[in-house]
NUSE-333653 format. One record per residue: residue number from 1; residue in one letter; z, y, x of N, C-alpha, C in turn. Coordinates in pm, whole numbers. Each point is the difference from the previous one (the first is absolute). Layout:
N
i aa npz npy npx capz capy capx cpz cpy cpx
NUM A Z Y X Z Y X Z Y X
...
***
This chain:
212
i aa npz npy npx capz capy capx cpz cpy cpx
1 X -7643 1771 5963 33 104 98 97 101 -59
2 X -31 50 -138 106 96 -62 112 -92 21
3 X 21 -124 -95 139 -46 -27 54 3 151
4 X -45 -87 98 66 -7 136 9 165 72
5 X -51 145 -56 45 111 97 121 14 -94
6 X -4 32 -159 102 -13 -48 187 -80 10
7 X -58 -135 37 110 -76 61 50 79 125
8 X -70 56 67 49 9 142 97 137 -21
9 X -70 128 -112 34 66 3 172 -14 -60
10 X 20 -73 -63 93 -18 -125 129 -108 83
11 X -36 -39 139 93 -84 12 120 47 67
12 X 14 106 -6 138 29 127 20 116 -123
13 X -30 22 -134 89 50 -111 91 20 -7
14 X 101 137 14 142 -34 -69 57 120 -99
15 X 32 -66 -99 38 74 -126 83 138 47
16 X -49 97 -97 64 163 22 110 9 -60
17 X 83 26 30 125 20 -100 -2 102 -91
18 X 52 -15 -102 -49 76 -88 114 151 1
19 X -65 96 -38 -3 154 36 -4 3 115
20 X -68 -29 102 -1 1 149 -47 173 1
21 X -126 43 -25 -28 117 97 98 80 -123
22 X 78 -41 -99 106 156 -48 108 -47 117
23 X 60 -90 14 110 5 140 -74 16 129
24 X -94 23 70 -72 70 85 12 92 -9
25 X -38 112 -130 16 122 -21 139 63 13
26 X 49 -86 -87 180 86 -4 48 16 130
27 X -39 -160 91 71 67 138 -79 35 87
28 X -147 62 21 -34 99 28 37 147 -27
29 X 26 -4 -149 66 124 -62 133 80 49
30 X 94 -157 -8 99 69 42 59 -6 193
31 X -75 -2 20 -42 -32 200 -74 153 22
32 X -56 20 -94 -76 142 56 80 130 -98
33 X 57 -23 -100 100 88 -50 84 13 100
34 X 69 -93 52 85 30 132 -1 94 94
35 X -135 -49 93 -40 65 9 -100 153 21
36 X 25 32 -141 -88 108 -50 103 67 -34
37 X 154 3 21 99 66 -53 81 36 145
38 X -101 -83 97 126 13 123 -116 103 84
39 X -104 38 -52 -113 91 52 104 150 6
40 X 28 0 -120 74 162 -78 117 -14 137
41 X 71 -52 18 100 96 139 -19 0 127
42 X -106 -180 29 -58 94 139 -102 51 40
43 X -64 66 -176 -148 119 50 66 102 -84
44 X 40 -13 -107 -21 123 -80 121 52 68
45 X 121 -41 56 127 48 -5 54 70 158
46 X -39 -119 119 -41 33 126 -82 59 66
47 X -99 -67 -90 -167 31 104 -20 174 -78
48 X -2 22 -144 -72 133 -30 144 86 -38
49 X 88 -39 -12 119 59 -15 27 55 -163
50 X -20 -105 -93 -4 -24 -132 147 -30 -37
51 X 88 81 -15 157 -71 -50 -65 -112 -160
52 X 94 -76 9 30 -55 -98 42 74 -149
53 X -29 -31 -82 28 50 -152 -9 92 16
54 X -111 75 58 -52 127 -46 7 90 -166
55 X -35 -116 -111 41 79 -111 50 -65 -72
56 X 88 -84 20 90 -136 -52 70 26 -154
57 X 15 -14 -70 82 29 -111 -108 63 -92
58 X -97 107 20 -109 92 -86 -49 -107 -101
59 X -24 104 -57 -104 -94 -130 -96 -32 48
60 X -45 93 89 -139 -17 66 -38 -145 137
61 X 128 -48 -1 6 -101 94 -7 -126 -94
62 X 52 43 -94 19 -152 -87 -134 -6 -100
63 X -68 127 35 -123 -1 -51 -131 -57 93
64 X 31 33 132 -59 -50 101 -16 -155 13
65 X 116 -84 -36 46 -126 31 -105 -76 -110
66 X 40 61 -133 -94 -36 -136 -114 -23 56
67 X -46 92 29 -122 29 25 -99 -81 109
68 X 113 -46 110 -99 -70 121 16 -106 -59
69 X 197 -28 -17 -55 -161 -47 -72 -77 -118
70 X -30 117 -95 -88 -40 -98 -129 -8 49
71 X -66 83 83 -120 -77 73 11 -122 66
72 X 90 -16 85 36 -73 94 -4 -144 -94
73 X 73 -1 -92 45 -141 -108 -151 10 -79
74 X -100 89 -46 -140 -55 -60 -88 -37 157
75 X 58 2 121 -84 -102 105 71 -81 -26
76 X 95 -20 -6 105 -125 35 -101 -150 -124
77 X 2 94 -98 -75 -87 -125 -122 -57 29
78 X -112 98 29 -107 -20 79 -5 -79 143
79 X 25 18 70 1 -102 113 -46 -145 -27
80 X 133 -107 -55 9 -114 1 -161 -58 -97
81 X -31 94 -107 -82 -39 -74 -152 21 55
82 X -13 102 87 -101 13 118 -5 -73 111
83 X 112 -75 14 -18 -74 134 -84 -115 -18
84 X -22 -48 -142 -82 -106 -32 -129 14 9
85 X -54 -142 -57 -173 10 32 -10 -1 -130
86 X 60 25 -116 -5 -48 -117 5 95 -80
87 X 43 108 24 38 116 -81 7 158 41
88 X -9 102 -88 -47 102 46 94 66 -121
89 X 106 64 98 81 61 -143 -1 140 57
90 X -99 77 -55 -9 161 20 90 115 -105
91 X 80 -9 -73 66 46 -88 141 74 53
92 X 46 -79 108 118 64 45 -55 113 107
93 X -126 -14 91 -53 130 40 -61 112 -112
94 X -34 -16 -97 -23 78 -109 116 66 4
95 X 102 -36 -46 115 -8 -50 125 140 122
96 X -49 -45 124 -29 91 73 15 117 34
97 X -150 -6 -34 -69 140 5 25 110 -106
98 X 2 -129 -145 88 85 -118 106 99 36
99 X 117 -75 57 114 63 51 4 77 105
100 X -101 25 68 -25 127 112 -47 76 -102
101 X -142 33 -105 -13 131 -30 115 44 -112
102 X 108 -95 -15 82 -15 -132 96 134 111
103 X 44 -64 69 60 78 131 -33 142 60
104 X -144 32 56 -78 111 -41 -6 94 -88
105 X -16 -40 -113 17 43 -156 150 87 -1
106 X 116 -95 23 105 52 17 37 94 116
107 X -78 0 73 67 81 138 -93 138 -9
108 X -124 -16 -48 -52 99 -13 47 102 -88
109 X 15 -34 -68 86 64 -115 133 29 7
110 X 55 -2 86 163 49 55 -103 134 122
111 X -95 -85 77 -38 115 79 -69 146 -96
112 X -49 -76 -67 -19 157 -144 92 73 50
113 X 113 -50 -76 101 89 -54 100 55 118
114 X -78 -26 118 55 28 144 -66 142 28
115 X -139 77 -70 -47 83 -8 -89 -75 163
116 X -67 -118 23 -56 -71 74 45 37 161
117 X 126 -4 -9 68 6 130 -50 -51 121
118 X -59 -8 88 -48 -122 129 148 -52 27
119 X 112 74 9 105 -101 63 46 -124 -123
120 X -54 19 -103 13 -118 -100 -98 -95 26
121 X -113 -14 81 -104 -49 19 45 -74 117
122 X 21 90 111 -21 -40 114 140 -19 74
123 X 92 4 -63 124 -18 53 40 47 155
124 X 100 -11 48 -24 -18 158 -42 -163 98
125 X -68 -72 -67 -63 -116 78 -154 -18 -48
126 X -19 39 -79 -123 -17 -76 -101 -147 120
127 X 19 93 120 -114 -32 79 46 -91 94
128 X 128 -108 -19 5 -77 17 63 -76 -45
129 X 15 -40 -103 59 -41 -125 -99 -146 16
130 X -99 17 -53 -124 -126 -16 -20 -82 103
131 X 27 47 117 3 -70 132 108 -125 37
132 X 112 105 -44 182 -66 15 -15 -112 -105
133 X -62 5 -125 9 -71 -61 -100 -114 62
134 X -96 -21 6 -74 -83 83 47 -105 82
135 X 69 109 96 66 -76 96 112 -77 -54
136 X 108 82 -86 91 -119 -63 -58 -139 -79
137 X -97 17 6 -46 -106 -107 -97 -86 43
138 X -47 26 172 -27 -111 115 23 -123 -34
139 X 101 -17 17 57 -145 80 -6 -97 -132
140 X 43 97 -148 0 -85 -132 -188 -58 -4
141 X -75 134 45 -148 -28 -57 -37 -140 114
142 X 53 37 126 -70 -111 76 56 -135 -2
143 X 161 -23 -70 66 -137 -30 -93 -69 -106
144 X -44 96 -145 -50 -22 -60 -158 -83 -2
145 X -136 132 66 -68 -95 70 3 -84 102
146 X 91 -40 55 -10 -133 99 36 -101 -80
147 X 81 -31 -91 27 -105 -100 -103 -28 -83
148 X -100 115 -74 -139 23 -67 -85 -73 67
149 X -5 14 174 -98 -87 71 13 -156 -68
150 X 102 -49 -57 -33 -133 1 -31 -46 -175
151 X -19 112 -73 -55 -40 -110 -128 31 -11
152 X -59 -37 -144 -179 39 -3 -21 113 -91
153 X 48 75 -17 -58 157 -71 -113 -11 -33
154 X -21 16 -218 -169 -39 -17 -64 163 77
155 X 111 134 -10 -52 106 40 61 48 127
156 X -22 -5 134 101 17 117 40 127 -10
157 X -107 113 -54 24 130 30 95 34 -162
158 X -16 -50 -71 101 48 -118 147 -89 36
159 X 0 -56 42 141 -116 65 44 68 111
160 X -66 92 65 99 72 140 8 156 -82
161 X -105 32 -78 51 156 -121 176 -46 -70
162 X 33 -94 -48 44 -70 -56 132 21 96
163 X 3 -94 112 99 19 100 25 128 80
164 X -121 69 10 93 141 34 48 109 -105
165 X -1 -57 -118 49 122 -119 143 -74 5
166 X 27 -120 -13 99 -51 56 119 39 102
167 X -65 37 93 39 21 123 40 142 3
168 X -101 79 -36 -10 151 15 110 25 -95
169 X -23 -73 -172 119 42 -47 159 5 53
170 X 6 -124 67 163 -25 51 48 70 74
171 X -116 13 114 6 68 117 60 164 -36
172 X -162 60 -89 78 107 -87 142 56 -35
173 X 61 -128 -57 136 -15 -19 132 8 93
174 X -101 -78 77 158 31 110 -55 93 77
175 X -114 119 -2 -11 108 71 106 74 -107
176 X -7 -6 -115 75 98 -82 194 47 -9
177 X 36 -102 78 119 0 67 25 117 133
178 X -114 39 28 -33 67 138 -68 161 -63
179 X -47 16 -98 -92 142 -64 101 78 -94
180 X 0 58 78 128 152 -73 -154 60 -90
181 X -97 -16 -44 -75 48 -83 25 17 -158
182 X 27 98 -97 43 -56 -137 -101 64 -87
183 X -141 -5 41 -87 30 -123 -77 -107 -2
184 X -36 3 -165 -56 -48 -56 -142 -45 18
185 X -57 118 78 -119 45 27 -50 -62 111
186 X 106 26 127 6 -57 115 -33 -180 -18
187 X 93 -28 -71 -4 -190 -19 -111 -6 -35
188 X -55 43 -80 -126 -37 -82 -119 20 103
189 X -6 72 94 -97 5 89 20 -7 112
190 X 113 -8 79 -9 -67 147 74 -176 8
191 X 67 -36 -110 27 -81 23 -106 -142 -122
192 X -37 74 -58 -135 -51 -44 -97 -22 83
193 X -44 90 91 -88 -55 98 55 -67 118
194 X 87 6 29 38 -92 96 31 -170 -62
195 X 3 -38 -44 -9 -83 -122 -74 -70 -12
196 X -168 139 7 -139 -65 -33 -44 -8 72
197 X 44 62 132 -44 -29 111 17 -156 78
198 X 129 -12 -40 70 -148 56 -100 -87 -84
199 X -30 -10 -105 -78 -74 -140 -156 0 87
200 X -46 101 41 -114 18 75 3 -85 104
201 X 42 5 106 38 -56 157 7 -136 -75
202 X 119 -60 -91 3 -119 -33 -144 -61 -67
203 X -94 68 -37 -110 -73 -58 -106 5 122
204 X 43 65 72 -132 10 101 42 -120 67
205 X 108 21 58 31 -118 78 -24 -155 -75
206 X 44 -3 -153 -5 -103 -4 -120 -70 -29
207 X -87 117 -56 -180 -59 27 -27 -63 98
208 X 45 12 91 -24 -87 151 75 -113 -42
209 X 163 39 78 87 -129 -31 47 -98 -76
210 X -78 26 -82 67 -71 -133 -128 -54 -46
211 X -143 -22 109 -115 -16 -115 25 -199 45
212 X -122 -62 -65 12 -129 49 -28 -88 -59
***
């Protein structure tokens, strides 16, 4: 009875090509980079009235960029190795979190020496900064889990954490094309949580979607 359910199961087999779910990923990746970059002119630019290159050239922009896409690239790492049933690589979310209080550390300490200014804190978006970012980083988080649906994640909810630090980071990124913001302080805490927020939403969701 085993050998014959076995046969039955095994007969319409066909070999995976090999790196299949990393070329799944890439062009999920770059299908929702698309658009997650085409979010920024018709929300941030039309819809809330966000000009473009708000602080383009600053140090503080090219500090911004560092900054998301270095989160953004430790999901990028994480993902593919979470999408398996085989492995559990928690080091690049460590890795992380390192670099947010590394970030903190630094921004707090410019806000010191700001004599603890609130407009170094709170910029003029503060309070919707985390949101915008969110939303830019939609379409990347949901390209991402719908391609996730068809692998086996040994952890669903660390595999969609995974894809929205991903997401949130990029997304991040191309909000930063759009944020005339140039403190230190500011990045480190509104665009940090919007980030972790996307990282959040992506694990909740993918506890569901991604279980199996």
């Amino acid at each position: 009875m085993t050998d014959d359910l076995i046969a039955r199961l095994s007969t319409d087999l066909q070999p995976v090509p090999p790196r299949a779910l990393e070329r799944r990923l890439c062009l999920a990746l770059a299908i929702g980079l698309v658009a997650t970059l085409l979010v920024g002119p018709l929300v941030l630019d039309l819809l809330v009235g966000r000009p473009f290159g708000g602080a383009w050239g600053s140090s503080m922009f090219w500090g911004k960029l560092a900054y998301t896409i270095g989160l953004g690239g430790l999901g990028l790492v994480a993902v593919p190795a979470l999408s398996r049933p085989d492995r559990r690589l928690v080091w690049p979310l460590l890795a992380a979190g390192a670099l947010v209080l590394l970030a903190l550390g630094a921004g707090t300490m410019g806000w010191m020496q700001a004599d603890w200014a609130m407009p170094v804190l709170m910029g003029g978006t503060a309070l919707v900064c985390p949101w915008l970012i969110i939303l830019t980083a939609a379409p990347l988080l949901g390209m991402l889990l719908g391609t996730m649906r068809r692998f086996a994640p040994a952890s669903p909810t660390l595999a969609g954490l995974a894809a929205g630090l991903l997401a949130g980071g990029f997304g991040a990124a191309a909000y930063a094309f759009y944020c005339g913001e140039t403190s230190m302080m500011f990045m480190a805490v509104w665009y940090s949580l919007g980030i972790a927020l996307t990282a959040l939403i992506g694990a909740i969701i993918g506890r569901v979607m991604l279980r199996w």
